[in-house]
N, C-alpha and C positions, 0 to 999 in steps of 0.2 A: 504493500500500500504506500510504502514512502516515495519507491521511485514513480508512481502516477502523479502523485502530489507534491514530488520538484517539477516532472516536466508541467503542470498546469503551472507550476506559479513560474517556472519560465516563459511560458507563451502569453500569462496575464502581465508578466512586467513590460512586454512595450507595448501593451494595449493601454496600459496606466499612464507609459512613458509619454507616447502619441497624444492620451489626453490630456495631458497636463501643459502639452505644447502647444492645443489646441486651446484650453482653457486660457493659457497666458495670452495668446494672437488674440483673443477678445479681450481681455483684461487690456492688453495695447491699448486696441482699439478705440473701447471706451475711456483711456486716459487721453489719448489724442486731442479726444472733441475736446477736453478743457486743456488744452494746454497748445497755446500759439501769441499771437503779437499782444492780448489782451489779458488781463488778470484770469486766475480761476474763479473769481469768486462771482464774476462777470458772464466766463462762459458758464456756470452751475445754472446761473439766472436764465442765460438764452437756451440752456437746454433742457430749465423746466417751465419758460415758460417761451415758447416760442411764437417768433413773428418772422416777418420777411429777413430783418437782417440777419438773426440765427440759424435760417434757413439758409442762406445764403452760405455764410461760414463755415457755418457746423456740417452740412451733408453736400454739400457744393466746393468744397476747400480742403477742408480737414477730415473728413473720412474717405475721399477717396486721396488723396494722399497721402492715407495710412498703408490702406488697401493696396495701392500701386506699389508701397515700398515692400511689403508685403510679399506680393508676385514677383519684384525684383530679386529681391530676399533670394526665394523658394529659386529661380530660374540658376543666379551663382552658385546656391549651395547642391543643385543638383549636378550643376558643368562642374565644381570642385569633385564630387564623389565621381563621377565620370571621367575626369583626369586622373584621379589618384589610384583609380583601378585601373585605369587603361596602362596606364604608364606603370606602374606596380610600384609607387613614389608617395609617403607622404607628403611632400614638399610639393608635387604638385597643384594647379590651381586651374582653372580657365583661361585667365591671360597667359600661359605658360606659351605657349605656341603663334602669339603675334594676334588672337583673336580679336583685343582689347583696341588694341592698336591700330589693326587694320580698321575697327569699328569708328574710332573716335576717328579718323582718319575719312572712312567715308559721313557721317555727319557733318564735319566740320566743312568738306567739298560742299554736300548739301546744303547746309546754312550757307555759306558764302554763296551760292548762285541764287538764292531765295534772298537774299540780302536780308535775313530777317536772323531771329532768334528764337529763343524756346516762347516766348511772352506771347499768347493768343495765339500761338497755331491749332489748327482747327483739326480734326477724328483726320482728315486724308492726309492732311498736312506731318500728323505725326505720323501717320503709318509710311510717308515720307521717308523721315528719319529712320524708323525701322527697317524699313527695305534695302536707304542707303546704308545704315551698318550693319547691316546681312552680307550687302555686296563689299561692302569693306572688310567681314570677318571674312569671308568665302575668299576674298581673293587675297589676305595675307596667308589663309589656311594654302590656298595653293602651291603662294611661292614658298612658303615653309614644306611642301611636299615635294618641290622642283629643286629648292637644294638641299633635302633630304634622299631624293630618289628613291620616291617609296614610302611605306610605311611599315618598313617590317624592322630596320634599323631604328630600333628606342633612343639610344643613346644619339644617332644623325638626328634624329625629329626635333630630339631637345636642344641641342647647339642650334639647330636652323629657327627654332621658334625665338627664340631670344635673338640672334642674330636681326630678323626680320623683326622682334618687337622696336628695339633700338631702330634700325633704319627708317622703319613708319611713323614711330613719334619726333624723330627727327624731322620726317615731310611732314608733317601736323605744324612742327613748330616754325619750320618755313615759311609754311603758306599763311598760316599767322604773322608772322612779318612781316609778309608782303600785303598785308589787309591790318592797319595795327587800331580800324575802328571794330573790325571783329572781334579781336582781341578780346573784351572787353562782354561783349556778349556771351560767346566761347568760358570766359575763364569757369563758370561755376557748373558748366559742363564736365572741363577737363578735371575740377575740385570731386566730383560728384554733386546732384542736386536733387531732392526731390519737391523742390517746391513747387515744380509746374507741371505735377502730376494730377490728371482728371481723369473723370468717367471714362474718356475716352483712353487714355493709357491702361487704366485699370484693367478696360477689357480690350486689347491688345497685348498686354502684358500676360491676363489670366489664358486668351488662347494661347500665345506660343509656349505657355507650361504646360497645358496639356499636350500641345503637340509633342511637344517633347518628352515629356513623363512617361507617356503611354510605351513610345516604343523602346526607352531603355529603359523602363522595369520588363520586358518582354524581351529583351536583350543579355539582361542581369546574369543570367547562369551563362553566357559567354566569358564575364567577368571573371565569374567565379572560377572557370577553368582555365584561366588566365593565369588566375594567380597560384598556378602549379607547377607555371613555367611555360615556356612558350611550345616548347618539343612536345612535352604531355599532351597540352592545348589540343596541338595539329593530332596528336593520335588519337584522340578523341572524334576527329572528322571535323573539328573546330577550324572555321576559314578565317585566319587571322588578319588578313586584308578586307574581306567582304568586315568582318565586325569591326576592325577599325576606321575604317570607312564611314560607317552606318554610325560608330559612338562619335566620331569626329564631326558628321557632319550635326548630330545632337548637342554638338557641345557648341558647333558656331551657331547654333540656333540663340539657343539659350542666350550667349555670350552675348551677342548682336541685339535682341530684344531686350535687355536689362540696360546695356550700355547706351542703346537708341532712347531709353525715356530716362533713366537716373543718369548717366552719366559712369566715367570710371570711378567707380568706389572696390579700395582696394579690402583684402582681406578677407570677406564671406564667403570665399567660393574653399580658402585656405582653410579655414576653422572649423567651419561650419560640420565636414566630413568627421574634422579631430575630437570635435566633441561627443558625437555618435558613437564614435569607436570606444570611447573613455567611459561612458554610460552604460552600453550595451555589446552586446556579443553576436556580433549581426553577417548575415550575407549582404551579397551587393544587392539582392533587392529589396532588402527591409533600407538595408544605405540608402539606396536610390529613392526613397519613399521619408526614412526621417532625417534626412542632411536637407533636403529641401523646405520641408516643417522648421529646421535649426535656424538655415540664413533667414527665413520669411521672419522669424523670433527677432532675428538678432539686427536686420536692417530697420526694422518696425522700431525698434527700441534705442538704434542709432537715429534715426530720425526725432523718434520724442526728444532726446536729448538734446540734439542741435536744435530744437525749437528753444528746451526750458534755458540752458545755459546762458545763454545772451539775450535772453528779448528785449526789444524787438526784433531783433536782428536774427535770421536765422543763420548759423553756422555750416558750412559746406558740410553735406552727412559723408563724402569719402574721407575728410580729415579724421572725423569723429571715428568713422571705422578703424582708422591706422593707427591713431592714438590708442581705441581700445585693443586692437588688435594686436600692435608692438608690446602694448601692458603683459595681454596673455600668452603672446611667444617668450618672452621676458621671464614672465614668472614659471613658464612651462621648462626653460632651460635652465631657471634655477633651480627648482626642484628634482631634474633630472641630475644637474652635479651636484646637489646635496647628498642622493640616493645612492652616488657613487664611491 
């Protein structure tokens, strides 16, 4: 009878795990609505006794806001669990391979011929942006495939992805010179941003995590025989081109769609995996299901912060990630040479 009653209370602990993740993303949520350019005690007012302007604020501003950072969240921290098994690297991330790069790289194109910024572009406008940094992660994915040759060499993918990061943020900051009224619009792009997230982002953002979800949890046990080595993998009948292919081109999805409405914000895609693993005892597709729950936690609650810290001024939410995110690789490398 004991060993029935370990396996239940291990299959109940990430169903507890999941809820608690799920209960905290509303807990967010409802902190949100009070906390932005005006007191709490102001918004408590407009959210229990509501008029137009509350309206306005509260479900027009700051819940989808939340929401968008949310789906941003969930989109990194799934491209981080998807790197880190593809590559068989903790240290891996979603920018790892030029993705980020080549994205902000095609936005920043986009804005410049639109002469405009993120302030009132309209549902087509932004899916704009998303399109153009799909084609910006797709096509640094490529050159990082062209001087990699291939995708079966791990160790060539990953010099070529960094090589090709550096070269693209280099053309980013080019053509920003050469535009230095852009500049300026640009910079809380480049910072990360979620202040000019609406309805419209939210659901742009919410499709391409589905799009994406779906087929690397259906994916997932490629992963898993991955991580057996690559030789096992293949005798398995595992087509380690067709699946990386297939998780690569998942990962400039994801990549491209986060980076096209918040900006690069660093960190979530890196963590977010770290923490999963440190909690629970998981395969890649319970990974592939709660690292996306993690970043949606962890960019939601970067975002709160960059609201309370300064108001009224909100704080670039990618700084806010790197501060907290340098804090916990910090204290995660202390504790490791402590152990030692």
């Amino acid at each position: 009878m004991k060993a029935p009653a370990q396996s239940a209370a291990a299959r109940a602990l990430p169903v507890a795990w999941v809820g608690g993740l799920l209960g905290l993303t509303v807990a967010l949520a409802l902190a949100s609505l009070l906390v932005g350019s005006t007191d709490v005690p102001t918004s408590l007012r407009w959210l229990l006794s509501p008029d137009a302007q509350s309206d306005t604020v509260l479900w027009q501003i700051r819940l989808p806001r939340t929401l968008g950072a949310w789906c941003a969240g969930a989109l990194l921290g799934l491209g981080g669990a998807i790197a880190q098994g593809l590559f068989r690297n903790p240290l891996a991330e979603p920018y790892l391979l030029g993705t980020a790069s080549g994205a902000a790289l095609g936005v920043t194109l986009c804005l410049l011929a639109a002469d405009s910024s993120f302030m009132g572009i309209a549902f087509w406008g932004k899916l704009g942006l998303t399109s153009s940094a799909f084609v910006g992660a797709c096509g640094a994915m490529a050159l990082t495939l062209s001087l990699s040759r291939g995708v079966l060499q791990t160790a060539n993918l990953l010099l070529a992805g960094v090589v090709v990061s550096f070269l693209l943020s280099a053309v980013t900051g080019l053509v920003l010179l050469s535009s230095p009224n852009a500049w300026r619009a640009l910079q809380g792009f480049l910072l990360g941003t979620t202040g000019f997230l609406g309805w419209s982002s939210v659901l742009l953002l919410a499709t391409a995590l589905t799009a994406c979800l779906i087929p690397a949890v259906l994916l997932s046990r490629g992963l898993d025989a991955l991580t057996l080595g690559e030789d096992t993998a293949q005798s398995l009948g595992l087509s380690l081109p067709t699946l990386r292919i297939a998780m690569l081109g998942i990962l400039s999805l994801a990549t491209a769609a986060a980076v096209g409405q918040v900006g690069v914000v660093g960190f979530i895609g890196l963590i977010a995996p770290h923490l999963v693993r440190q909690a629970l005892h998981v395969n890649h597709r319970r990974l592939l299901i709660a690292a996306p729950l993690v970043g949606g936690v962890l960019l939601q609650a970067a975002d709160l912060v960059s609201r309370a810290v300064w108001r009224p001024i909100d704080l670039p939410v990618g700084s806010v990630t790197a501060c907290l995110g340098g804090a916990y690789l910090v204290a995660l490398l202390w504790r490791r040479a402590r152990d030692v």
